[in-house]
N, C-alpha and C positions, 0 to 999 in steps of 0.2 A: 120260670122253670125251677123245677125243686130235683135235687140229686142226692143219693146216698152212697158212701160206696162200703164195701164191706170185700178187706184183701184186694186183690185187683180189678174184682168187677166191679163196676158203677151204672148206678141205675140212673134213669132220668124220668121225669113227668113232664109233659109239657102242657100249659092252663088251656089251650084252646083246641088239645090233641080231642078225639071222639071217645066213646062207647066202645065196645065195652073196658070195663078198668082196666089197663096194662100199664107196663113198661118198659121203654127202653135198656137195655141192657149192653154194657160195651165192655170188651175183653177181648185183648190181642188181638187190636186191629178189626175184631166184628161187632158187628150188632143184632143184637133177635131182638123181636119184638114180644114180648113174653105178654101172656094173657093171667090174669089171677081169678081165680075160682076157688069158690067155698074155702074150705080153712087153712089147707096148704095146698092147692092143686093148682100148680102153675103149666100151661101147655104155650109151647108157637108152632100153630097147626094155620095160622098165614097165610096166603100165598105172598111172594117176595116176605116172610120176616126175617129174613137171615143174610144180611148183607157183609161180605159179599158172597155170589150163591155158591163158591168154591170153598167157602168155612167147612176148616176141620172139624168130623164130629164133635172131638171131644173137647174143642171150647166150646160150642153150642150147649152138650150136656153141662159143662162143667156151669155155664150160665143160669141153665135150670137148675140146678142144684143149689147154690146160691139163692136163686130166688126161691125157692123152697123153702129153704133155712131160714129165710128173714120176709116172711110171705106177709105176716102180721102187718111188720115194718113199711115193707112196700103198697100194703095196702091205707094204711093209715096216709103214706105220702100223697099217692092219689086223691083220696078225701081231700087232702088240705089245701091241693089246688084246684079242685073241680067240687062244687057245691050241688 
């Protein structure tokens, strides 16, 4: 498993996790499952990515927004555990 974290969120890879490239993302207590697309487009359009399903919007957003900001970063981590 490879992790980043950047302020309080922490992202995760996991080596045997599927397609398409994403991330776990964790932040007070939730997790999305954020999807990475082209150069900075991160989406968790999901169903269950948002556990638990009572997460406050705006750690959800505040989640995307992060992965936003370091989208490069997380995308590179993906690469390094899935060939």
């Amino acid at each position: 498993m490879g992790s980043k974290t950047f302020g309080a969120v922490t992202f995760r890879v996991y080596p045997n996790d599927h397609q398409p490239r994403h991330v776990h993302g964790f932040y007070s207590g939730i997790e999305v499952i954020v999807d990475l697309l082209g150069e900075t487009t991160v989406v968790s359009n999901r169903r269950k990515a948002i556990k638990p399903g009572t997460a406050k919007l705006s750690d959800v957003k505040h989640i995307l927004k992060v992965a936003a900001e370091h989208c490069d970063e997380l995308k590179a981590l993906w690469e390094e555990h899935h060939d």
